[in-house]
C-alpha beads as a LAMMPS data file, in Angstrom:
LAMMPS data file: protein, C-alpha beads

193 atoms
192 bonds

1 atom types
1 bond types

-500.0 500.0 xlo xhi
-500.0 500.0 ylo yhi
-500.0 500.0 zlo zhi

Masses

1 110.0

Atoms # bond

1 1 1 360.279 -436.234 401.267
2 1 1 363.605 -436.261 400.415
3 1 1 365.653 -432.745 400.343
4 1 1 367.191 -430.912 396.939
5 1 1 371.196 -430.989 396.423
6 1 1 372.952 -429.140 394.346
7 1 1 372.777 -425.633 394.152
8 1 1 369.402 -423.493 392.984
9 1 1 369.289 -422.864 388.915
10 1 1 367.749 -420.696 386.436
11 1 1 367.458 -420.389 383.166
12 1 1 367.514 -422.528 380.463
13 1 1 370.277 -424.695 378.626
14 1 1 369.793 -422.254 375.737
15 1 1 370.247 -418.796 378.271
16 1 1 372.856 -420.938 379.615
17 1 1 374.896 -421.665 376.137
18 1 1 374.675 -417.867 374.908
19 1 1 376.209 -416.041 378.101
20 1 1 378.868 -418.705 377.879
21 1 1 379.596 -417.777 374.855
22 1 1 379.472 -413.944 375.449
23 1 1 381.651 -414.719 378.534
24 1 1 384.658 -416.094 376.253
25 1 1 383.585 -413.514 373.392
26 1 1 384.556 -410.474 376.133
27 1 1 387.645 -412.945 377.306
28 1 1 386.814 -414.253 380.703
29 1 1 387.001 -418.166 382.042
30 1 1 386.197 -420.610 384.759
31 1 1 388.887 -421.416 387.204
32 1 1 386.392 -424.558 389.443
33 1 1 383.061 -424.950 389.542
34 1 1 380.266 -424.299 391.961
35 1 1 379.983 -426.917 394.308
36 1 1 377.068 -428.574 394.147
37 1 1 375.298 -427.858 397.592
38 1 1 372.284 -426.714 398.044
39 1 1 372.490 -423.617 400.175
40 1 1 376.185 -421.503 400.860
41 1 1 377.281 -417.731 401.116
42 1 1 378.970 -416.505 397.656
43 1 1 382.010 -414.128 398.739
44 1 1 383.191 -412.000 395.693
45 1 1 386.350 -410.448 395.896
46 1 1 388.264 -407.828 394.797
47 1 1 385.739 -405.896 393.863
48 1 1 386.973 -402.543 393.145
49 1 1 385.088 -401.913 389.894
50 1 1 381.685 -401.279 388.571
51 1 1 382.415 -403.336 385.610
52 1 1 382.883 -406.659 388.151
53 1 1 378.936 -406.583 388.393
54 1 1 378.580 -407.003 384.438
55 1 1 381.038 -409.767 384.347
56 1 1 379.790 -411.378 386.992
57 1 1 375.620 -411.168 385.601
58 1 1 376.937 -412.928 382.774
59 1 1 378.740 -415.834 384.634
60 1 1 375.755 -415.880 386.664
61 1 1 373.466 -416.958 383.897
62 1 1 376.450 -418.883 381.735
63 1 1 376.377 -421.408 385.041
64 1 1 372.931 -421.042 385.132
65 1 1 372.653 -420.649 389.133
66 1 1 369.806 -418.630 391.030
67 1 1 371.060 -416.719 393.946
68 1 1 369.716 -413.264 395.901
69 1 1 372.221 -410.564 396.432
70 1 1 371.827 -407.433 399.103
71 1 1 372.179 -403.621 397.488
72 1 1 371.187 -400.707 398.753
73 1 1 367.551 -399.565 398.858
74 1 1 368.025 -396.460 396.528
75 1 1 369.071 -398.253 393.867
76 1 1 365.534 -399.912 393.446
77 1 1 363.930 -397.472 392.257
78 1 1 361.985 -397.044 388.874
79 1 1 363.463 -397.922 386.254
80 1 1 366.112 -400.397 387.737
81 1 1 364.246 -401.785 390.669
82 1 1 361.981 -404.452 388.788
83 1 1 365.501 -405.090 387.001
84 1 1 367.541 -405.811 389.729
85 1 1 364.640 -407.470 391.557
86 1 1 364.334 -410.024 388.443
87 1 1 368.245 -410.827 388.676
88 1 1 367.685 -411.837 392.673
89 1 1 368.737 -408.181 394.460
90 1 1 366.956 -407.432 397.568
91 1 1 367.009 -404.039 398.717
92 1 1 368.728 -403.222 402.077
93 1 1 368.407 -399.934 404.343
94 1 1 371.726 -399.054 405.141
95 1 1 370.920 -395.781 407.417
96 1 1 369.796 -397.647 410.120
97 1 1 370.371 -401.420 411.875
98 1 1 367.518 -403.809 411.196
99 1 1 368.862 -407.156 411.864
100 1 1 369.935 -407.743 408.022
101 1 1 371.910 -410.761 409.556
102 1 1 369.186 -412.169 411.914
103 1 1 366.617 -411.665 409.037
104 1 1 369.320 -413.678 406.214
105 1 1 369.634 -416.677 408.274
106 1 1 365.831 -417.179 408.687
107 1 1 365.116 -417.209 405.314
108 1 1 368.445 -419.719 404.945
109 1 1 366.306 -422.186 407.549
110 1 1 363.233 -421.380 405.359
111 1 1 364.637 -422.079 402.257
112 1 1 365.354 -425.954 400.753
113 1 1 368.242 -424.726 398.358
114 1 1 369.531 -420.612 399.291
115 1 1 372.498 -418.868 397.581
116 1 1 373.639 -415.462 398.699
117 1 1 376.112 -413.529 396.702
118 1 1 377.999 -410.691 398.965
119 1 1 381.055 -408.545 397.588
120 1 1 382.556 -407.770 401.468
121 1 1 384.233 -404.793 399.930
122 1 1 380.600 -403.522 399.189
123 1 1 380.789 -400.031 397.233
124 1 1 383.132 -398.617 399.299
125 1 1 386.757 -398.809 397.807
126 1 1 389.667 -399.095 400.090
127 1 1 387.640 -399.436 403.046
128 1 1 387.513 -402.996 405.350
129 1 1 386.019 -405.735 404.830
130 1 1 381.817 -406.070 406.377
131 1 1 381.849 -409.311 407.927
132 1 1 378.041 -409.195 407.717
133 1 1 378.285 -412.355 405.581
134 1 1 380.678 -414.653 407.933
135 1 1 378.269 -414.316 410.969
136 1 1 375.135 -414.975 408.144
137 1 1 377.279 -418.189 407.705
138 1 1 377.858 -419.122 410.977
139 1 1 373.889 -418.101 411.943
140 1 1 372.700 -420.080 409.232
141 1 1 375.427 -423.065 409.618
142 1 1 376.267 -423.227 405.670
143 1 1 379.205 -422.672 404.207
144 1 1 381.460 -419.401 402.552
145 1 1 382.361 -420.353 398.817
146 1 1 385.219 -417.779 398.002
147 1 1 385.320 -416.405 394.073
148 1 1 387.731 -414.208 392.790
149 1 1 387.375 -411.778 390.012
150 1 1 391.107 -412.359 388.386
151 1 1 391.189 -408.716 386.211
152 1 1 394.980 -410.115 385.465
153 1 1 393.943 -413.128 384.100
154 1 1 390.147 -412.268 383.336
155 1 1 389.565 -415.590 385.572
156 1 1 386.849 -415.993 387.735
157 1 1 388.078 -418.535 390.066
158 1 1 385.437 -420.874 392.727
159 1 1 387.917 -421.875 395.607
160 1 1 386.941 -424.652 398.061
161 1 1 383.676 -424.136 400.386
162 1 1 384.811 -422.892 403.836
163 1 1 383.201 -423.367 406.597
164 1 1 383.176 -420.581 409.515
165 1 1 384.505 -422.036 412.859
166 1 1 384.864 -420.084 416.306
167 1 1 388.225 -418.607 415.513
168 1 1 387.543 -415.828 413.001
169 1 1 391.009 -414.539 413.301
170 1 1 392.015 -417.963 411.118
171 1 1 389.140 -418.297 409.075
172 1 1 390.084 -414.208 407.641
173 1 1 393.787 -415.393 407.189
174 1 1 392.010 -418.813 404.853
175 1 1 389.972 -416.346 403.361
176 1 1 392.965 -414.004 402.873
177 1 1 394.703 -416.584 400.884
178 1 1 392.075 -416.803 398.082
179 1 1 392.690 -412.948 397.190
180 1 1 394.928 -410.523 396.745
181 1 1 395.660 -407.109 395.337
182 1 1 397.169 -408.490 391.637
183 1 1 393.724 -409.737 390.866
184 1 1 391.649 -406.768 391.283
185 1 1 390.875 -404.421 388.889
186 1 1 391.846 -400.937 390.535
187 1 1 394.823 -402.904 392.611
188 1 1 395.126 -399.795 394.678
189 1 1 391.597 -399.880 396.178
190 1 1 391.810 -403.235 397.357
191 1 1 391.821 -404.248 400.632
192 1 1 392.487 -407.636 402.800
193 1 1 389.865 -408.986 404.823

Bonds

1 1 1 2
2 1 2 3
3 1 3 4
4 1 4 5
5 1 5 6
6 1 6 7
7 1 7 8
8 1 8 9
9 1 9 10
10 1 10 11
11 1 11 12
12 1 12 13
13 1 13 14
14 1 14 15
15 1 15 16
16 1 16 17
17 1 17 18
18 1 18 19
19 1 19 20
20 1 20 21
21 1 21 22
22 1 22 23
23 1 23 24
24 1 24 25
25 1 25 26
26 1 26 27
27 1 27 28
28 1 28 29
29 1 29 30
30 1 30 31
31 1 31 32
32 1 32 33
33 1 33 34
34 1 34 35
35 1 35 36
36 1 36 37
37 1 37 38
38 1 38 39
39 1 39 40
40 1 40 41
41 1 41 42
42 1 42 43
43 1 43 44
44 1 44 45
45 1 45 46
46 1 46 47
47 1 47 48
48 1 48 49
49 1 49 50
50 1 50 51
51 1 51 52
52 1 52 53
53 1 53 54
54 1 54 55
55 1 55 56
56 1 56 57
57 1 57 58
58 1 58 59
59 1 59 60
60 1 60 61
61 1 61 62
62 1 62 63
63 1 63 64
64 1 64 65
65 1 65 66
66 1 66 67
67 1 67 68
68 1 68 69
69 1 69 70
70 1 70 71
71 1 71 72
72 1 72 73
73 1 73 74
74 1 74 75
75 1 75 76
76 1 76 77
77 1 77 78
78 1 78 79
79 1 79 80
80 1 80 81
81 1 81 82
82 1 82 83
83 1 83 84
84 1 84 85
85 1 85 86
86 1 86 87
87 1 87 88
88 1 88 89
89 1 89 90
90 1 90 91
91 1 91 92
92 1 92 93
93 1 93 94
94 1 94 95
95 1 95 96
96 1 96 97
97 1 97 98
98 1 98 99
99 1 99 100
100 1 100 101
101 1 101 102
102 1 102 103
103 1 103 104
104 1 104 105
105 1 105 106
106 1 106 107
107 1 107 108
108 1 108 109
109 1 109 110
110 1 110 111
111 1 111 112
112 1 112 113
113 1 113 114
114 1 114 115
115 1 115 116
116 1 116 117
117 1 117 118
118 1 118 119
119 1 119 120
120 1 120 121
121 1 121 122
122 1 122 123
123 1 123 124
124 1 124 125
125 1 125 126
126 1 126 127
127 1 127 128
128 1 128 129
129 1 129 130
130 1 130 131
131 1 131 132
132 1 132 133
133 1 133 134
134 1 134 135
135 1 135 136
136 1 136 137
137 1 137 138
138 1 138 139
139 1 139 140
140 1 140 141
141 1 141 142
142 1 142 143
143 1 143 144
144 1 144 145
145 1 145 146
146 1 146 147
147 1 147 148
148 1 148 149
149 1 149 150
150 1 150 151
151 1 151 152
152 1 152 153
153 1 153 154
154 1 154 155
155 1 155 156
156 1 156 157
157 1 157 158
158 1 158 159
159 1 159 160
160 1 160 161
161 1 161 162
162 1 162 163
163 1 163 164
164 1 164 165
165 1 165 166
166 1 166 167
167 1 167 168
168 1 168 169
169 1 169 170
170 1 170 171
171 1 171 172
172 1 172 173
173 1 173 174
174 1 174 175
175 1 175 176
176 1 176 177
177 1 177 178
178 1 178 179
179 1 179 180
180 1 180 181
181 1 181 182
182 1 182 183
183 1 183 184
184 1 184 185
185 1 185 186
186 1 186 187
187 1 187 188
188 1 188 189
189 1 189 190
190 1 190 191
191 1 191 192
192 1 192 193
């Protein structure tokens, strides 16, 4: 049997059409496109804003893409658990280690087409990057697609797909390159990887 390319979608060409045009009604546009593989780590960055989420459901379903992405387990509760389980969120104890990273690249080898969306910044503003997501890349052997949430130029931008290599000292300084300060929204809270 042969295997899937191209990344996972959802929705239909109608959902698709109608957060497109809600995207360019509240001012935002595409800088690239996905790349059409069928399983990679999504890297958002900056995120230094609550409002990046909102932006970044509706360019979600204007591409029309399915993808899972990791928050916190006390945010799925009633009412907003269903929710966020329907847009692909999978709840994640953060008071104690249970192999998140171990337990992500299984379900990459399980899956025939995978996208996981992780802002390394995660809630915390100012604070270091959580590489969590370049060892899930390297574990799972797919690769990091950089997007950056451009407040300045209300751009989201899809850079090139990287893939991790043994030096992660160069791979932070490629990553480094696809960000900066000037594009987030709260510049001050933003930090380099």
């Amino acid at each position: 049997m042969a295997r899937a390319v191209g990344f996972p979608r959802r929705g239909s060409a109608l959902t698709r059409r109608v957060a497109a045009s809600l995207f360019r009604l509240i001012g935002w546009r595409f800088e690239g496109a996905m790349p059409e593989l069928p399983k990679f780590v999504l890297i958002v960055a900056p995120h230094t804003s609550n409002w990046d989420f909102p932006v970044g459901l509706i360019a979600k379903f204007a591409i029309g893409f399915r993808a899972t992405f990791l928050a916190k387990h006390t945010l799925f509760t009633w009412p907003m658990g269903p929710i966020l389980r329907w847009l692909g969120g999978e709840p994640v104890d953060r008071t104690a280690r249970h192999g998140v990273v171990s337990q992500v690249v299984a379900r990459f080898a399980a899956e025939e087409r995978y996208i996981l969306v992780i802002a390394p910044e995660g809630t915390r503003r100012g604070a270091p990057w959580k590489m969590g997501f370049y060892h899930i890349a390297r574990g799972a052997g797919v690769p990091i697609l950089p997007v950056a949430f451009d407040w300045a130029r209300r751009t989201i931008r899809f850079h090139p797909p990287m893939h991790p290599t043994d030096d992660e000292a160069a791979d932070r300084a490629a990553l480094r390159a696809c960000f900066s300060a000037a594009m987030a929204r709260h510049p001050d809270d933003y930090r380099d990887p």
